[in-house]
C-alpha positions in Angstrom: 95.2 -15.5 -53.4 93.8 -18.8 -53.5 90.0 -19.4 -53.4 88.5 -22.6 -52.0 85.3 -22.6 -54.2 83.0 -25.3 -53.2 80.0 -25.6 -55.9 76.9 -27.9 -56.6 74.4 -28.1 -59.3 71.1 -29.8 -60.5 68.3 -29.5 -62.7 64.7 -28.9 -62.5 62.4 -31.8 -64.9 62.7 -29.3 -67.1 65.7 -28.7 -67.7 66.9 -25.6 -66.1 69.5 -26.0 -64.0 70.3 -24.5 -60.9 73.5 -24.1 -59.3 74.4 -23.3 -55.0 78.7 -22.0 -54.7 80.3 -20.6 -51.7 83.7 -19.4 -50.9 84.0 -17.0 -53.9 82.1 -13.8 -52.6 81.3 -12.5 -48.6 83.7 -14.8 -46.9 83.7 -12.5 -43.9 80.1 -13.6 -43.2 79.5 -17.1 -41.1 78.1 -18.6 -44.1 77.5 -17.1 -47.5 76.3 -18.5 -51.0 75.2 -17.7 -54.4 72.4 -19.4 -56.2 72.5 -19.1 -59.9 69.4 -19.6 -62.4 69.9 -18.9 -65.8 70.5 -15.1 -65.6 69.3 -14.9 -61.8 71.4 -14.6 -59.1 70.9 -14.4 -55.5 73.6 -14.0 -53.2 72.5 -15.3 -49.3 75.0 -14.4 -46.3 74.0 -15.4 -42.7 75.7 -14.2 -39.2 75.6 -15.1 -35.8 76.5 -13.7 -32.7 79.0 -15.7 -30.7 77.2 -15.2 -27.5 73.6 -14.4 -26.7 72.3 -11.3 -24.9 71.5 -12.3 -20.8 67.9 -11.3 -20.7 67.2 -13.1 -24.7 65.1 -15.9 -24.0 64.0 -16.5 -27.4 65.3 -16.9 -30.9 66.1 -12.9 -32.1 66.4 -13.8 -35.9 66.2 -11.5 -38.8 65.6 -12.1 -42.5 65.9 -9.3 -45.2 64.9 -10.4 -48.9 66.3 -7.0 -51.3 66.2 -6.6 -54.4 69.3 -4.1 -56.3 67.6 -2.3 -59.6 71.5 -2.4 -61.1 70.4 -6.0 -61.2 67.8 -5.9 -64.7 69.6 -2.6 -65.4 67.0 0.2 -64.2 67.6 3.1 -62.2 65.3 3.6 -58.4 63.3 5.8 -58.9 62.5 8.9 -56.5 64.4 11.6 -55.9 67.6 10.4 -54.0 67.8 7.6 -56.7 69.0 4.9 -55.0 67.0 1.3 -52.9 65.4 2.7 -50.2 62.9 1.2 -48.0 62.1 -2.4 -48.9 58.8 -2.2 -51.1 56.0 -5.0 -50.1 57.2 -7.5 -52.6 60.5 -7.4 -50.5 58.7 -7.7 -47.4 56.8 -10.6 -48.4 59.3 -13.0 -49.5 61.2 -12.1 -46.4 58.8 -13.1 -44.3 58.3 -16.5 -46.7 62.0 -17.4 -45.9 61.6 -16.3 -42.4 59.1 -18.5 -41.4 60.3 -21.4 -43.7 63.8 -21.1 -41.4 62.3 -20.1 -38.3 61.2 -23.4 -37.1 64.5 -25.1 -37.4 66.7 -23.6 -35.0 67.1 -25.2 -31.7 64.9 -24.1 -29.3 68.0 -23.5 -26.6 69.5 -21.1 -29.6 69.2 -17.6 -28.4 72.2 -15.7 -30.4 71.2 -12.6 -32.5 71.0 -14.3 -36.1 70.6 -12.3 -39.4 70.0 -13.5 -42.6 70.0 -11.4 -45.9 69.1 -12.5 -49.6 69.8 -10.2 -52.2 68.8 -10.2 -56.0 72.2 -9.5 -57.5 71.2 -10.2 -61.0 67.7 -10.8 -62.7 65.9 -11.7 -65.7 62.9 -9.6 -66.5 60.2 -12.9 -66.7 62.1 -14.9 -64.1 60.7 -14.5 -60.3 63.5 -15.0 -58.0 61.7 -15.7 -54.7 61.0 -19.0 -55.2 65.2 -19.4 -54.8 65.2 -16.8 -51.8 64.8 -19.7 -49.3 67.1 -22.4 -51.0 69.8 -19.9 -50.8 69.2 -18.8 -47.3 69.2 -22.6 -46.4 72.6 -23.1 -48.1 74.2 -20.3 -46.3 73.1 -21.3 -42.8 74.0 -25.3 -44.0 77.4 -24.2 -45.1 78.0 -22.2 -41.7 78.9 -23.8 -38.4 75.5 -21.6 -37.1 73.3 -24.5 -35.6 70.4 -25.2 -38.0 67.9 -28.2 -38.3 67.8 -27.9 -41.7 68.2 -28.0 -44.5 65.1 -26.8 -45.6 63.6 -25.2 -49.4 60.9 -24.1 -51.3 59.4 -24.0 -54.5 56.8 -23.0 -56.2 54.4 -25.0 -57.6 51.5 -23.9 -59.8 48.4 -25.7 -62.1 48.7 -24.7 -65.7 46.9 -25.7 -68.5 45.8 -29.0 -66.1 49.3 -29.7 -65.5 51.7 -28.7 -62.3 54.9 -27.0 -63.1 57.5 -26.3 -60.5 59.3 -22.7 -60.8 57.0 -21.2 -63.3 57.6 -17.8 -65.5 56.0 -14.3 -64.7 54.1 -15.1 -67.9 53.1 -18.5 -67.4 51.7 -17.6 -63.8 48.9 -15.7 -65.7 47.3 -19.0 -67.1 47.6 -21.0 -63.5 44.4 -22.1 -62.0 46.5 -22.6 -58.5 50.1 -21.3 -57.1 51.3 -22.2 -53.8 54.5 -21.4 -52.2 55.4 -24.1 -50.5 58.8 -25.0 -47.6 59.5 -28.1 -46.8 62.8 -30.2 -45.3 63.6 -33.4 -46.5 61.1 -34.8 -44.4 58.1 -32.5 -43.6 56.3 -29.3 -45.1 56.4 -26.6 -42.7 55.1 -23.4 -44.2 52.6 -23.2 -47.5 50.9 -19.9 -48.8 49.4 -19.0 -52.0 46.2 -18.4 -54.0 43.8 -20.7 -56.5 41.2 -19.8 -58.4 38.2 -22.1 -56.5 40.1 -25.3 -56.3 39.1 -28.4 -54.9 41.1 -30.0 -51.7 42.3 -32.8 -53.8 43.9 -30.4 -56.1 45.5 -28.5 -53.3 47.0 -31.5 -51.7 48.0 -33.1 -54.8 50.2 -29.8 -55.6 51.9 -30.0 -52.3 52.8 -33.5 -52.8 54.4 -32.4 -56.3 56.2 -29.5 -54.2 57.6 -31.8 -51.9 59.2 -34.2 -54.1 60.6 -31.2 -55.7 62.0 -29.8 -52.4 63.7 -33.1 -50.9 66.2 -33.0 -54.5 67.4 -29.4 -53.3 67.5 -30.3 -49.8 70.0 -33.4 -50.7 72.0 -31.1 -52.8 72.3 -29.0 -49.7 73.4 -31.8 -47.8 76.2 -33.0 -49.7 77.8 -29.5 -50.3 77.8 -29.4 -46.2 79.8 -32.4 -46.1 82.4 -30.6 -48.3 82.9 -27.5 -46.8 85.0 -28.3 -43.8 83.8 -25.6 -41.9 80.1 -26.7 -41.8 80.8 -30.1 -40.6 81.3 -29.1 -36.6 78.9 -26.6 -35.5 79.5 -24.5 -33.2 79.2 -25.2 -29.3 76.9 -22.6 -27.5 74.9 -22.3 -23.8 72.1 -19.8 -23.9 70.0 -21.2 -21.3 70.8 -21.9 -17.3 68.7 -24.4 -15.8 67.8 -25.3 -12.5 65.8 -29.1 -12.8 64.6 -29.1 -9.3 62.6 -25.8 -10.1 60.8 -26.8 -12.9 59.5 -29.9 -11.0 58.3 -27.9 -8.3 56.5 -25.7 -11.0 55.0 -28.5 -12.8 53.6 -29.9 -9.5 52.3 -27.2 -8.1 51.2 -25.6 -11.4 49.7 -28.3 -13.8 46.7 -29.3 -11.8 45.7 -25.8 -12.1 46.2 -25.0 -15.5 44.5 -28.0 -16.6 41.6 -26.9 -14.5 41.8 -23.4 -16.6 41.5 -24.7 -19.3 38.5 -26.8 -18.9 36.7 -24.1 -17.0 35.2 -22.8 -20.2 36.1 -19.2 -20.1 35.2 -17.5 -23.1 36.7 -14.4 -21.5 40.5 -13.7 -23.1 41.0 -11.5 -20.7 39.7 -13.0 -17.5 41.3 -16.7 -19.0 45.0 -14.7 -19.3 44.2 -13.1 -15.4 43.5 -16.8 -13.7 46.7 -18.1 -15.2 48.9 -15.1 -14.4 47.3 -15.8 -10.5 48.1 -19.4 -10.5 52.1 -18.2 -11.6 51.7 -16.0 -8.9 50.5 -18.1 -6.4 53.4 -20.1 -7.1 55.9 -17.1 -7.0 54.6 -16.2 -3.2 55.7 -19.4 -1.8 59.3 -18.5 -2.7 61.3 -16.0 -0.4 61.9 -12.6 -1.8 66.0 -13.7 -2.4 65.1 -16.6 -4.1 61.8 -14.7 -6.4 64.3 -11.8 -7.8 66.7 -14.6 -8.7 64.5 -16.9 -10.2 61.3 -15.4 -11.1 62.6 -15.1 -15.2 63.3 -19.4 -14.7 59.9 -19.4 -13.0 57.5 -17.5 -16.0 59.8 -19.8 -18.4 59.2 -23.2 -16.7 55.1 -21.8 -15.8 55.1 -21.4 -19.8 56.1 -24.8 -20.6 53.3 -26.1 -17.9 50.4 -24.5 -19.3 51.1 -25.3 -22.9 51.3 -28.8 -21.8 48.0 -28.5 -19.8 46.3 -26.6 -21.9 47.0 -29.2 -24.8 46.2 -32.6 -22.7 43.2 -30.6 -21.7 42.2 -30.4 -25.8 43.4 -33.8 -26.6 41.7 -36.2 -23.7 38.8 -34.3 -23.0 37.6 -32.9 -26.6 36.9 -29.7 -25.1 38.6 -26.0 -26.3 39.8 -23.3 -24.0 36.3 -21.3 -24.5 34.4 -24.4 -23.4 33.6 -24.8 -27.6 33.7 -28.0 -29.7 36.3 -29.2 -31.4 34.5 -28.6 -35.0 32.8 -25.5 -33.6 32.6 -21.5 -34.6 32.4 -19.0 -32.4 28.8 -16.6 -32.1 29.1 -14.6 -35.6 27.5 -10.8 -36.5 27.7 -8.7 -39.2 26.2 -5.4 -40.3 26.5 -3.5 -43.5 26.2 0.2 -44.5 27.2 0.6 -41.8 29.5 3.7 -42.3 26.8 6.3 -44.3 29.4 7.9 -46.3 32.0 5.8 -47.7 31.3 3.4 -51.1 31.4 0.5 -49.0 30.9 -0.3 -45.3 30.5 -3.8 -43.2 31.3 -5.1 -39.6 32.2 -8.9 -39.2 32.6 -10.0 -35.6 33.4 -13.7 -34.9 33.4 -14.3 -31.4 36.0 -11.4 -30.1 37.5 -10.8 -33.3 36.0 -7.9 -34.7 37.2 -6.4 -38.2 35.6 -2.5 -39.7 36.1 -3.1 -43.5 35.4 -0.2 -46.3 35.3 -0.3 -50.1 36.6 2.8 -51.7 36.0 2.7 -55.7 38.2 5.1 -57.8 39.5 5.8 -61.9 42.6 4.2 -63.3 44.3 7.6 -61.9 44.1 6.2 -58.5 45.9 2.7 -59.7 49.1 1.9 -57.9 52.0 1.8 -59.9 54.5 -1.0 -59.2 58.1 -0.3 -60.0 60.4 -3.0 -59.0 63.3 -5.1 -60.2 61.6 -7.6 -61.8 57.8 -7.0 -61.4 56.0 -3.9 -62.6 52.9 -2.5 -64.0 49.7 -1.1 -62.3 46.9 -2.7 -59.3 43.7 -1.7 -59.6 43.2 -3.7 -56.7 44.5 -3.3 -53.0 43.6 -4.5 -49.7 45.3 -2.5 -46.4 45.3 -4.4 -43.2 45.6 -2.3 -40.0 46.3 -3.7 -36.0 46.2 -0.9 -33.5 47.2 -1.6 -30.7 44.1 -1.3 -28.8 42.7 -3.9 -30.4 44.5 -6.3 -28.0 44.4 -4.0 -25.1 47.9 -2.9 -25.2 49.3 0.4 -24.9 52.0 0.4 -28.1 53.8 3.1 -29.7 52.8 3.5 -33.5 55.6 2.4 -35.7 53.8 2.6 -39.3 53.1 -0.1 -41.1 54.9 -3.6 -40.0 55.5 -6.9 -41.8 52.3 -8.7 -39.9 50.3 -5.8 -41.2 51.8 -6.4 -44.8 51.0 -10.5 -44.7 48.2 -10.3 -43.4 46.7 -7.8 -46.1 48.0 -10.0 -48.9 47.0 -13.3 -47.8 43.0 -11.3 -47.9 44.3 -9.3 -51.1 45.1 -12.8 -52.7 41.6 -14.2 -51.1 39.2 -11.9 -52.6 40.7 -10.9 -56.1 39.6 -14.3 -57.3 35.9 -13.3 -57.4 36.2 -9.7 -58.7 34.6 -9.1 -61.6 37.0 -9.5 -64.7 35.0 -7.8 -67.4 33.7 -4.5 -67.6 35.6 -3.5 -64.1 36.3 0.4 -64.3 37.5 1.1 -60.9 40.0 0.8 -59.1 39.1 -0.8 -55.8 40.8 -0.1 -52.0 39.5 -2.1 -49.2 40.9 -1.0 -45.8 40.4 -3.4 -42.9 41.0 -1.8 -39.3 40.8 -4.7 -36.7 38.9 -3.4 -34.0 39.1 -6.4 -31.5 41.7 -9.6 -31.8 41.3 -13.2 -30.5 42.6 -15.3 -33.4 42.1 -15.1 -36.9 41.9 -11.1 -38.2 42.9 -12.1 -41.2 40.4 -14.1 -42.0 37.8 -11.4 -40.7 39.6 -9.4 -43.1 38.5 -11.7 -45.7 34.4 -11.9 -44.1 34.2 -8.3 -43.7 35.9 -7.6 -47.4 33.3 -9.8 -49.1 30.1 -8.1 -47.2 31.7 -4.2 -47.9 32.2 -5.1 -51.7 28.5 -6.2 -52.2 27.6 -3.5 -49.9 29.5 -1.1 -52.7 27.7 -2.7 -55.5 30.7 -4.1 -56.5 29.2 -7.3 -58.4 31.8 -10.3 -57.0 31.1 -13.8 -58.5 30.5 -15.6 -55.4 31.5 -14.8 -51.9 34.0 -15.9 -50.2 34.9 -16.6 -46.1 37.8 -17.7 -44.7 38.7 -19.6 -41.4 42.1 -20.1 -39.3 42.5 -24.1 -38.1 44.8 -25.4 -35.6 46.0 -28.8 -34.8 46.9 -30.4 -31.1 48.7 -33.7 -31.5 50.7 -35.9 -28.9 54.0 -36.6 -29.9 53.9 -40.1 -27.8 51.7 -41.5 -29.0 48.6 -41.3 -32.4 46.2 -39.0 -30.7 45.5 -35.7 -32.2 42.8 -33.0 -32.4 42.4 -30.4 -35.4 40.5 -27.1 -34.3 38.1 -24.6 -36.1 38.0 -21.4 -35.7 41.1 -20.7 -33.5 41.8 -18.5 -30.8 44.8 -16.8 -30.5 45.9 -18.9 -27.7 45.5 -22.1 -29.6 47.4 -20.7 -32.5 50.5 -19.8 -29.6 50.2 -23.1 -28.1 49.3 -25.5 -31.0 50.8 -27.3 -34.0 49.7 -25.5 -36.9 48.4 -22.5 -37.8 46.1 -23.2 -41.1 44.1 -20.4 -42.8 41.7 -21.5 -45.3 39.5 -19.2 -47.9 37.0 -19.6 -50.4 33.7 -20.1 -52.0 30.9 -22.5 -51.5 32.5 -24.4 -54.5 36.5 -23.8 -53.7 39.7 -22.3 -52.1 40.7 -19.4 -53.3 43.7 -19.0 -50.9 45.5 -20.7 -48.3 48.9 -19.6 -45.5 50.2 -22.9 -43.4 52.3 -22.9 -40.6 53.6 -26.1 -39.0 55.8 -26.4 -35.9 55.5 -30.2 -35.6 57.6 -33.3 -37.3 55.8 -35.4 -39.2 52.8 -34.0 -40.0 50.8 -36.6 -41.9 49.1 -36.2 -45.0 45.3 -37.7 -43.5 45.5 -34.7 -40.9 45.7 -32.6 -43.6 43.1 -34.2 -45.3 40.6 -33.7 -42.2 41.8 -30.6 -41.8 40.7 -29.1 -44.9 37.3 -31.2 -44.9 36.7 -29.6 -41.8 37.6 -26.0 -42.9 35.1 -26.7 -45.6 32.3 -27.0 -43.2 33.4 -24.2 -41.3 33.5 -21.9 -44.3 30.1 -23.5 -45.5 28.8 -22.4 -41.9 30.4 -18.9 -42.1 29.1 -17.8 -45.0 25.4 -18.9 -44.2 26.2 -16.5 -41.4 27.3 -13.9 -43.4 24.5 -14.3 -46.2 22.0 -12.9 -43.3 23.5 -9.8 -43.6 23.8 -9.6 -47.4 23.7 -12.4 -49.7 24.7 -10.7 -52.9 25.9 -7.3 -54.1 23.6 -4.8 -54.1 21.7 -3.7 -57.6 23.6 -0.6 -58.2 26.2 2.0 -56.5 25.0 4.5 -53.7 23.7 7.3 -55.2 26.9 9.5 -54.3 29.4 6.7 -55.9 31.7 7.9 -58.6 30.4 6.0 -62.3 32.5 5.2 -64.3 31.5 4.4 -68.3 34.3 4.0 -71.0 34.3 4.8 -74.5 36.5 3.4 -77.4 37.9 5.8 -80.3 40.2 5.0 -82.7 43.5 6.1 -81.8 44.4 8.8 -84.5 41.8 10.7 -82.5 43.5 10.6 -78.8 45.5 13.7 -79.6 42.6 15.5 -80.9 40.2 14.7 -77.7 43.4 15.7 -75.7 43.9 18.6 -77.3 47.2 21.1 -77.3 48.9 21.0 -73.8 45.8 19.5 -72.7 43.6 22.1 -73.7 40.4 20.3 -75.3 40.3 17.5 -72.3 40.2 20.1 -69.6 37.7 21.9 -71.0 35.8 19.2 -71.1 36.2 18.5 -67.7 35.8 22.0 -66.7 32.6 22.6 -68.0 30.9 18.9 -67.2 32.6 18.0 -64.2 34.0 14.8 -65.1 37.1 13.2 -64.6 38.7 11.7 -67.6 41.2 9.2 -68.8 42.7 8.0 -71.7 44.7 5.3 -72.7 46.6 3.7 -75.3 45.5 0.2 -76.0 46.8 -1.3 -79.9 44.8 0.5 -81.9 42.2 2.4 -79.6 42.0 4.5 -77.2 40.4 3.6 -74.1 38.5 6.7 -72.5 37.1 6.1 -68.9 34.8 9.0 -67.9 33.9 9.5 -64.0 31.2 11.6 -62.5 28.4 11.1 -60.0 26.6 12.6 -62.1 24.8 10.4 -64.7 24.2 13.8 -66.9 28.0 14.8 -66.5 28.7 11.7 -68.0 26.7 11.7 -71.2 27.4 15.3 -71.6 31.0 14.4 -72.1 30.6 11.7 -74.1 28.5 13.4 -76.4 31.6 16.1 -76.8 33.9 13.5 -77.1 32.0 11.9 -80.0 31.7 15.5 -81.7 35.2 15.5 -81.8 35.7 11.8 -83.3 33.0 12.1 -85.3 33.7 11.9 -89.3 32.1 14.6 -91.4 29.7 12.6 -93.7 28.5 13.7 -97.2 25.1 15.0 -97.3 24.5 15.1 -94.1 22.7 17.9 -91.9 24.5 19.7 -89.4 23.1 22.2 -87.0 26.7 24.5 -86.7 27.8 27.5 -85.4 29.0 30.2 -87.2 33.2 30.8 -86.2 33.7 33.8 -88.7 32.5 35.5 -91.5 34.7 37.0 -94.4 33.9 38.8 -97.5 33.3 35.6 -99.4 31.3 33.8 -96.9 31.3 32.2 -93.2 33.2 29.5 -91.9 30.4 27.2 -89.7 31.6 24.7 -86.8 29.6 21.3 -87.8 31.3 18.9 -85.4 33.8 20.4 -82.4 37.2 21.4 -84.6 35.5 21.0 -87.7 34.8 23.7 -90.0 33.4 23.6 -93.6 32.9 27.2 -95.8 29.6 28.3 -96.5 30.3 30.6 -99.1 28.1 33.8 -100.0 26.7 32.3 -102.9 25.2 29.0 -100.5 23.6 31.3 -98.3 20.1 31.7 -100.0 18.5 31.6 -103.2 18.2 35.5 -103.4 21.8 37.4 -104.2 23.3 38.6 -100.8 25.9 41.5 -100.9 27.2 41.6 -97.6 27.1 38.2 -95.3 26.5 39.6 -92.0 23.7 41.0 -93.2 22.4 37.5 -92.6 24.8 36.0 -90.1 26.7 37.0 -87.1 29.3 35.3 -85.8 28.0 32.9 -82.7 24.7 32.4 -84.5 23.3 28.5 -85.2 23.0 27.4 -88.6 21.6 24.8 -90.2 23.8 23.7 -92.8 24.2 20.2 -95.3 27.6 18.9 -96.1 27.1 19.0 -100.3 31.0 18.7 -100.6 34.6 17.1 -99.3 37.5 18.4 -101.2 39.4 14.8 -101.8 42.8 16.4 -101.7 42.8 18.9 -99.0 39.7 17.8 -96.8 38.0 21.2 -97.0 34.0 20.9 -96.2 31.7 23.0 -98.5 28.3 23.7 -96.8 25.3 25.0 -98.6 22.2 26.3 -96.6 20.2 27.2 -99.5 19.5 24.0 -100.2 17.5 23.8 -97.2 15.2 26.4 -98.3 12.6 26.3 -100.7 13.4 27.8 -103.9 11.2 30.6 -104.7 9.3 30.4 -107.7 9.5 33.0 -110.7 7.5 35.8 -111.4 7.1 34.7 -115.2 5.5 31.3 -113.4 3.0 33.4 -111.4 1.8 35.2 -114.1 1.4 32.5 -116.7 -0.9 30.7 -114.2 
C-alpha cells in the first residue's frame, strides 16, 4: 500500500524545528495531521458532516484537546486506570483552540464540525498546547471543510527582559509576562494569559513579537494546502434558504425601532430584552398565520441582524450605550465585606447588575490539590472555583456540573489574583469560590473584584489589589469610525467587536483574555483600549477601597493558624514515630493538625490549630523530641523504670539517661524505690555521654548539698 505523505517543516529563531505531515495516520477523517516537536507529538483530525441539521442555524463545532499518559510513559491513575474525563488543563486548551478557529468559518456554515487534538507523545519539560492550534489549523487547511484560515498560536513570554516564543515548563517560572496568543496571517483574534504587573507597552510589544511568530506557521500552512490535492477545492454546501424580499420588509419596519431602543436609555436588561421581543412581534402580526408558521424562524434571523445593526449605529453616531451610559463610563458599584459571619473570608461586589458572592477558605498543605497529568504535575495551594447558576440570568436550566465557561472563567480570575499573593511565609492553602448571583456582562471580572475584597477580608496579606474590567469595541467596517466601551454589558459583548478583559493593579496588568470578531483590528485601538481599561480599573478600585482598602491586621479569631517549624531531617522519623504513633499523639492530646515534609535537608513541619496554645504546646513536644541531650545540663525528667541498680529518667521525649543507685544521694541507698517511684519528676544533670554507644549518665546528687562530717562538727 502506497502512502501519499505530504510533509513541511520550519524552525523557531531558536532553533527547534517543527514539523506539520498528513496522509500517514487517520486518513478516514476529512482532514488529519501530525505536528512534531522534538519528542512532542500531536496528532489533529477534523470531520464534517456532509449536510447540516434543518433547524441548525448556527455553527455546531466541537474541539477536544486530550492528552494519553502512554504518551511520557505513566499510568492514569484511579481505579479503572485508564483517561477518563478531560482534567482542566484539557479543558482549557480546548477552549484556546476553539475560540482561536471559531471565528473563521463562514457564517452560512452550519454542518456539525468536530475537531480533536491529541498529545500522542510528550516530553516531560515541553508544554504542548502552544502546538494544539497550529495542528488543528493544518487539519482543517488540509481538508476540503470550508475554513478562513489558516490560523496559529504561540506563546510568547518576557524572560530575563527578553521575549521567547515557545518557552520550557522551566523557563516559564522566571517570566515576568506569558500570553497565549492566535492570530491568522493578518490579524490577532484571541489572546489570554497572565503578567506579573506589566505595563501596556510591554503587553503590546509581546503581541507584536507573537504575531510575527504566527504569520511564518500560517505560510507553512498555506503551502502544504496547495500540495494536497484534496484541499485545494472545498467543498460546495447550502445551509441557509433565503427569501430577500423578507428581510427588506424587516429592516424597514424594524430598524427605526431598534434604533429608538437603543437610545432610550434603559438600564433594565430585562425590560430592554421585552421592548425588542415586542417590536419582532409587532412585525410577526402583520403576517397571516400561513405565512408566520413558515417564516417566523427567517423572521427572528433577519430581526437579529436588524438590531445588531441598530444597536451599533446607535453606539457609533450618537456616543451613547444601550443603558443610556458614556462611552468611557462604569456602571453604579457596591461592595460589602464580612459579610458571610462564618467563613474565613466573605465580600459582595456588584457592578451595575452583575453581582458576584466571593469566599476565602484558608487550609494546610493536606488540603493542596494534587495535579497528575501527562506533562504537568505537582501540587496548588491556590484555587479559584467559578460558579453560574442559572438563576443568575433568570433562566430555568437543568444543572449539568461544572461546564467549560465555568472552567475559563475561574482561571482567567485564578491567573488574575495569584500575582499578588503573598510569596513568603504563605502556609495555607487558599480556595476562593465565586457564585455569580446576578449577570449583565463581565462575571469574571467581578470574580476578580470580589476575590481581592474576600482575601483582605480573610487577612490574607496580598501585595496590592487588583480589579479587573471587560471592554468592547463597535467599529464601522465602511468607513474609520469606531467606539471602544468600558465596562460592558452582556449585550455589547453579543453584538460588538471584541470582547477585552483587563486585570491588575494601580501599577500593572496582571492578566488579560481577548476576543476579536473583526478584520483588521488596528494596533492604535488597542492602544486606546488598554489606556482606557487603565482608567476604568483606576476608578474600580477607588470604589472598592471604600469597602476595604487593605487586608485586615490578623485572621478571625476562629481561622485555622498555621506556624511551621524546621528540624533537621534525621529527626522526621523520630517526630513521626512507628506507624505514626508519636505524631498522632501529638495531635491527640493538643489538637493540632500536623504536617511534615521533606525539603533537601529539613524537614518542614506546618502545625494548625485555632488555638494559639495548641500550637506552642506542640511545638514545644516536637522540640523535646529534636532536642540534643547536652553535657551538663539540667533536666527536670521523669522517672520510666527503676531496677536494682538504679532508674532510668526520661530527660527529653525518647530520651533516657541511667541514674544509677549510687547518683541518687550522698547518703548510701539500699533499695531505689525507697526514694523513687516510677512516674515521679526528677531533677537530674547530664554529667556523662558514653562516646560509643550514646548512653546518658545522670547524677542527682550533685544537685544536693553534700552533707558535712561529723569529725568537722566536732572539731569546730
Amino acid at each position: 500500500m502506497s502512502l501519499n505523505v505530504v510533509k513541511k517543516s520550519f524552525q523557531l529563531k531558536d532553533g527547534r524545528e517543527i514539523s506539520i505531515e498528513t496522509g500517514k495516520l487517520a486518513k478516514q477523517a476529512d482532514g488529519s495531521v501530525v505536528v512534531t516537536m522534538g519528542k512532542t507529538m500531536l496528532l489533529a483530525t477534523v470531520v464534517s458532516a456532509q449536510e447540516a441539521r434543518e433547524d441548525v442555524d448556527f455553527m455546531p463545532l466541537s474541539v477536544d484537546y486530550r492528552e494519553k499518559y502512554a504518551a511520557t510513559g505513566k499510568f492514569p491513575g484511579g481505579f479503572f486506570k485508564r483517561e477518563g474525563r478531560p482534567s482542566e488543563y484539557e479543558i482549557l486548551v480546548s477552549r484556546l483552540v476553539d475560540r482561536a478557529l471559531r471565528p473563521l468559518f463562514p457564517d452560512d456554515y452550519h454542518a456539525e464540525t468536530q475537531v480533536l487534538v491529541t498529545l500522542i507523545s510528550g516530553e516531560n519539560d515541553v508544554l504542548p498546547d502552544a502546538l494544539a492550534a497550529l495542528a488543528a489549523s493544518s487539519a482543517l487547511s488540509v481538508s476540503d471543510i470550508p475554513f478562513n484560515g489558516p490560523v496559529s498560536e504561540v506563546r510568547v513570554a518576557k524572560i530575563d527582559g527578553e521575549y521567547v516564543i515557545n518557552p520550557s515548563l522551566s523557563e516559564l517560572e522566571k517570566a515576568d509576562l506569558e500570553l497565549m496568543v492566535a492570530a491568522t496571517l493578518d490579524n490577532i483574534n484571541m489572546v489570554e494569559g497572565e503578567m506579573k504587573e506589566v505595563s501596556e507597552d510591554e503587553m503590546l510589544e509581546a503581541l507584536k513579537i507573537a504575531h510575527e511568530a504566527i504569520k511564518e506557521q500560517c505560510k507553512i500552512q498555506t503551502e502544504m494546502t496547495e500540495m494536497v490535492e484534496k484541499a485545494r477545492t472545498k467543498r460546495e454546501y447550502c445551509h441557509e434558504t433565503n427569501d430577500e424580499d423578507l428581510k427588506v420588509a424587516v429592516k424597514e419596519a424594524a430598524y427605526q425601532k431598534c434604533y429608538e431602543i437603543a437610545l432610550s436609555g434603559n438600564d433594565d436588561k430585562q425590560a430592554r430584552s421585552e421592548a425588542f421581543e415586542a417590536a419582532r412581534e409587532e412585525f410577526l402580526k402583520t403576517l397571516t398565520d400561513e405565512d408566520r408558521e413558515e417564516k417566523e424562524t427567517l423572521v427572528k434571523r433577519y430581526f437579529h441582524d436588524v438590531e445588531k445593526e441598530a444597536v451599533r449605529n446607535a453606539i457609533l453616531n450618537e456616543r451613547v450605550r444601550l443603558d443610556g451610559r458614556k462611552l468611557d463610563q462604569i456602571r453604579p458599584i457596591w461592595c460589602e465585606t464580612d459579610y458571610l459571619p462564618s467563613v474565613h473570608g466573605s465580600a459582595i461586589f456588584t457592578r451595575g447588575e452583575t453581582q458576584a458572592l466571593v469566599t476565602v477558605t484558608l487550609g494546610n498543605k493536606l488540603n493542596a490539590q494534587t495535579i497528575d497529568g501527562v506533562v504537568i504535575e505537582g501540587n496548588n495551594d491556590f484555587m479559584l472555583h467559578y460558579n453560574f447558576p442559572p438563576f443568575s440570568v433568570g433562566e430555568v436550566r437543568k444543572f449539568m456540573g461544572t461546564g467549560r465557561r465555568e472552567v475559563g472563567h475561574g482561571n482567567l480570575a485564578q491567573r488574575a489574583l495569584k500575582q499578588v499573593l503573598p510569596s513568603d511565609n504563605n502556609p495555607y492553602t487558599i480556595r476562593i469560590v465565586s457564585d455569580i448571583l446576578e449577570s449583565n456582562g463581565s462575571s469574571s471580572m467581578a470574580t476578580v473584584c470580589g476575590g481581592t475584597l474576600a482575601l483582605m477580608d480573610a487577612g490574607v496579606k496580598i501585595n496590592k489589589p487588583v480589579a479587573g474590567i471587560a471592554m468592547g469595541l463597535i467599529t464601522d467596517q465602511d468607513s474609520d469610525k469606531y467606539a471602544v466601551l468600558s465596562d460592558i454589558l452582556g449585550d455589547e459583548d453579543h453584538l460588538g467587536d471584541m470582547d477585552f478583559k483587563v486585570t491588575g493593579t494601580k501599577d500593572g496588568i496582571t492578566a488579560c483574555q481577548m476576543d476579536i470578531k473583526v478584520d483588521g483590528l488596528p494596533y492604535q485601538v488597542l492602544v486606546e483600549a488598554l489606556e482606557q481599561a487603565r482608567q476604568g480599573r483606576l476608578f474600580i478600585l477607588g470604589e472598592m477601597a471604600k469597602a476595604l482598602d487593605k487586608p485586615r491586621d490578623d485572621y478571625k479569631d476562629f481561622v485555622p493558624r498555621v506556624e511551621k517549624m524546621m528540624i533537621d531531617k534525621e529527626f522526621i522519623g523520630a517526630v513521626i514515630g512507628p506507624g505514626g504513633k508519636v505524631i498522632q499523639e501529638i495531635q491527640a492530646e493538643t489538637g493540632t493538625n500536623i504536617n511534615i515534609e521533606e525539603e533537601g535537608a529539613f524537614g518542614i513541619i506546618e502545625i494548625m490549630s485555632p488555638s494559639k496554645d495548641s500550637i506552642e504546646k506542640a511545638k514545644d513536644w516536637i522540640k523535646g523530641i529534636t532536642a540534643m541531650p547536652e553535657l551538663n545540663e539540667v533536666y527536670l525528667g521523669t522517672v520510666k523504670s527503676i531496677v536494682p541498680f538504679g532508674a532510668f529518667i526520661e530527660i527529653l521525649p525518647g530520651k533516657d539517661g541511667l541514674l544509677h543507685i549510687s547518683e541518687i544521694d550522698w547518703k548510701r541507698i539500699e533499695n531505689v524505690e525507697d526514694v523513687l517511684q516510677v512516674g515521679d519528676k526528677v531533677k537530674v544533670k547530664l554529667i556523662g555521654i558514653d562516646s560509643r554507644s550514646g548512653k546518658l549518665k545522670l547524677s542527682r546528687k550533685v544537685l544536693i548539698d553534700r552533707p558535712q562530717r561529723k569529725e568537722h562538727h566536732e572539731n569546730n
